[in-house]
N, C-alpha and C positions, 0 to 999 in steps of 0.2 A: 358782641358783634352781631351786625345784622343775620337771616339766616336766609338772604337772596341781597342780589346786588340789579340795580335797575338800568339796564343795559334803553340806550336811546340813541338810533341812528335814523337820521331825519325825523321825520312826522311818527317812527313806529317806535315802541313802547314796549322790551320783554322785563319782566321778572326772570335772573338768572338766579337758580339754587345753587348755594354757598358748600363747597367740599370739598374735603383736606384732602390731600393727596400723599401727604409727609406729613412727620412732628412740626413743621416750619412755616410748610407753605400752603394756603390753600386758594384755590380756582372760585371762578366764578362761570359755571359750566354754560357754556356756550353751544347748543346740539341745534344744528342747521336742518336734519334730516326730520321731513314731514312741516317744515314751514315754508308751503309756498309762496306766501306773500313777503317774507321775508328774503326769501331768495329771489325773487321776480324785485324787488328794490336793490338788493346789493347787488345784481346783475346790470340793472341800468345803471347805477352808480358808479359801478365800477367799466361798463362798457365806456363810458363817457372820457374815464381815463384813458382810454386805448382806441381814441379818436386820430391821433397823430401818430400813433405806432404801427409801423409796418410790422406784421407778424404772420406767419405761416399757422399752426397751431398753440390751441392751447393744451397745457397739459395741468393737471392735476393727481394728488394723491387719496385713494382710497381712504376713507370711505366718503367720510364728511362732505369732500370739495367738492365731489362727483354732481349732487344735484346743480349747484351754484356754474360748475361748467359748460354744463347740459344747457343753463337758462343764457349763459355767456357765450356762449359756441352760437346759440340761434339770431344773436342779439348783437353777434358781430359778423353773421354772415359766412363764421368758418363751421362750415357744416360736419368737422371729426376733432374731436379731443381726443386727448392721449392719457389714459389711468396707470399710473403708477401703483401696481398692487403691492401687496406688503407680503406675500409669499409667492413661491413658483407654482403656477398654475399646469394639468398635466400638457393642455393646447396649446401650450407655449415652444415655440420652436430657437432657442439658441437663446434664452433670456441672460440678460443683464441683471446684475444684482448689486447690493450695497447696504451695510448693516445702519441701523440709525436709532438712535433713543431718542422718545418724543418724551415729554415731561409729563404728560396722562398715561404713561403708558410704564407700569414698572419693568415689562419685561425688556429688552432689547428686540428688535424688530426686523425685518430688510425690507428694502423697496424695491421690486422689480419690475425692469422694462420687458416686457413680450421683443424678442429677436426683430418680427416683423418689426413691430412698431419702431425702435432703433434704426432699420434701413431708412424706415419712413424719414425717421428725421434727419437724420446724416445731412448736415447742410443749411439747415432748416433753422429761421427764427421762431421761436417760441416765448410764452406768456408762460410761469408759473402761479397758477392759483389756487390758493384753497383761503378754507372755512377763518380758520384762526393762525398767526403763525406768533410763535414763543419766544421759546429760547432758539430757535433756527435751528436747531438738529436735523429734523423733516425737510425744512428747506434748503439746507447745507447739504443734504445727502441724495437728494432729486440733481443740486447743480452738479455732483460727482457725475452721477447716473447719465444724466444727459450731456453732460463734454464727454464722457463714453461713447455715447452714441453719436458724434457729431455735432451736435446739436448749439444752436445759441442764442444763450437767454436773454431775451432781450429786454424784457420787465418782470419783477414781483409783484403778485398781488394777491392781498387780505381782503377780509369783512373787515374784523379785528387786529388789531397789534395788543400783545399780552405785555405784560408787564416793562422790560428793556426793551422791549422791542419794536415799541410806539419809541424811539429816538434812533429807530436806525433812518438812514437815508437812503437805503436800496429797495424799499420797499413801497408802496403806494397801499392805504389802506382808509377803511371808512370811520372807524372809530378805533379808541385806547381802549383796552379790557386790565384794569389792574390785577395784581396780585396781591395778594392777602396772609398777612403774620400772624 
C-alpha cells in the first residue's frame, strides 16, 4: 500500500499521509489547520452551496472546522460562528453537553455549547460545518446539542466525506476521502 494518498479538490493538489488507526482501518489524514489556501478554496466552494440557504449562523466543532468557519463566516456575511468545544470551559455559564466518539479519536469525547451561545440560538437557522465528516458520530452529537438548544439545522457541510459517508444525502461536501483495509 501506498504511504500517502493524493487528495485533489479543484485545481489544488495535497499528498495525504497514510495512518492506521486500528488493526482494520486506516485514514488518510486530512489536517486543515495552517492551510490557508486550502481553506480560502473550500470556503468559496462551499459558500457557493449556501447561495440559496437562509441561515442565521454557522456553527462548527473544535478544533479542525474552526479555521474553514472563520473564512466561511466572512464569505457569507454572517459576522459570528458558534464552536462546539469538546470540554467545559471555566467562562462558560450553564453549558450544554453530549458525549461523542469520532473515529480519530480513541477516547470518547463530549461536545459543548457555552449557555450563552444556546440562548443565541434558541430559534435560530444554522449551517453545521466542519473539516472532514465520517462516520457521523461528531455530527450526530452537535444535531443532539443544538435541538437542545433550539436551534435548526438547516444544512450539513464538509471539505471531505470519509469513507460511508460520501453516499449520505444530508450532507453537501467537496470531495470523497476513502478508507483504507
Amino acid at each position: 500500500m501506498p504511504e500517502t494518498y493524493q487528495l485533489k479538490i479543484g485545481p489544488l493538489e495535497r499528498q495525504l499521509p497514510l495512518i492506521r488507526i486500528n488493526p482494520t482501518t486506516t485514514i488518510a489524514s486530512f489536517v486543515l489547520l495552517g492551510d490557508a489556501e486550502l481553506t480560502a478554496y473550500a470556503a468559496d466552494q462551499l459558500a457557493q452551496k449556501l447561495a440559496s440557504v437562509p441561515f442565521d449562523y454557522l456553527v462548527t466543532m473544535e478544533s479542525k472546522g474552526i479555521p474553514l468557519a472563520q473564512v466561511l463566516s466572512d464569505q457569507t456575511q454572517h459576522p459570528h460562528f458558534i464552536v462546539l468545544r469538546k470540554s467545559v470551559k471555566d467562562y462558560m455559564h450553564a453549558p450544554l453537553s453530549e458525549p461523542v466518539h469520532a473515529i480519530t479519536t480513541s477516547a470518547d469525547q463530549e461536545l459543548v455549547l457555552d449557555g450563552a451561545d444556546a440562548a443565541l440560538l434558541n430559534g435560530k437557522r444554522v449551517v453545521i460545518v466542519d473539516d472532514v465528516i465520517s462516520s457521523g458520530g461528531s455530527l450526530n452529537t452537535a444535531r443532539a446539542l443544538l435541538a437542545q438548544a433550539g436551534a435548526i439545522v438547516v444544512k450539513q457541510l464538509a471539505i471531505l466525506a470519509e469513507g460511508d459517508a460520501a453516499k449520505r444525502t444530508d450532507i453537501d461536501f467537496l470531495a470523497p476521502l476513502p478508507l483504507f483495509n
